[in-house]
N, C-alpha and C positions, 0 to 999 in steps of 0.2 A: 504494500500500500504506500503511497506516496505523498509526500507531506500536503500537498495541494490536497488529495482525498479527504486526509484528517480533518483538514479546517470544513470545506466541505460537510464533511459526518458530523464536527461538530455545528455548524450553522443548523443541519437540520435537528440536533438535540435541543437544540433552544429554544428551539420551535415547541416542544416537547412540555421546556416549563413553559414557556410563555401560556399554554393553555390550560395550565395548569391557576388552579382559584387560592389553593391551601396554600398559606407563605409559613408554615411552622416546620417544613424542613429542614431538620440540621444540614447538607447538604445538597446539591443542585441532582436533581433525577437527571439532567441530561449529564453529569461527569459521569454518576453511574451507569448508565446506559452504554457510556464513550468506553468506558473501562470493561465491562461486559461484550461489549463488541470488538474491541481490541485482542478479550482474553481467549473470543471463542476463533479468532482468525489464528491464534497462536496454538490451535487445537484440545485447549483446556476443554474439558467434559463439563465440569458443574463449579457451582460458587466457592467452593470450598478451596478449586484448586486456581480459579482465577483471585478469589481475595490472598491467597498463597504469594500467587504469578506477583500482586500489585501489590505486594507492599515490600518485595525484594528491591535492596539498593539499586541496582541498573534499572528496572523499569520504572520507580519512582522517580530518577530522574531524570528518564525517558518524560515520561507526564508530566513533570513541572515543567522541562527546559521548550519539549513540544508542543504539549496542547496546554500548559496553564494550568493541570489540576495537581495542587501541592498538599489536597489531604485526602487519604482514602478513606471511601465512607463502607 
């Protein structure tokens, strides 16, 4: 996937909260979605092994330096 993509993917997550009404997320639903869909292109099966994948040093600072997201939810 190519960085143009990500920006991309994440425009369309925004979209995501924007329609969203509830603002009492700790977190933005579209970083978790961006991170979800990151972890399933890297062939992670379930949550367990993508909140694994996301909060290892290299892909943490894959996400902050790439797309912006600096806390995993």
């Amino acid at each position: 996937m190519k960085m143009g993509q990500l920006s991309e993917l994440r425009a369309c997550m925004y979209e995501v909260e924007e329609a969203s009404d509830f603002k009492g997320y700790w977190f933005r639903i579209s970083d978790l979605l961006l991170i979800v869909v990151c972890g399933m292109l890297c062939a992670l099966e379930n949550m367990s092994e993508i909140y694994d994948w996301a909060i290892a040093k290299p892909v943490r600072a894959f996400l902050a330096e790439q797309i912006g997201i600096v806390e995993i939810p």
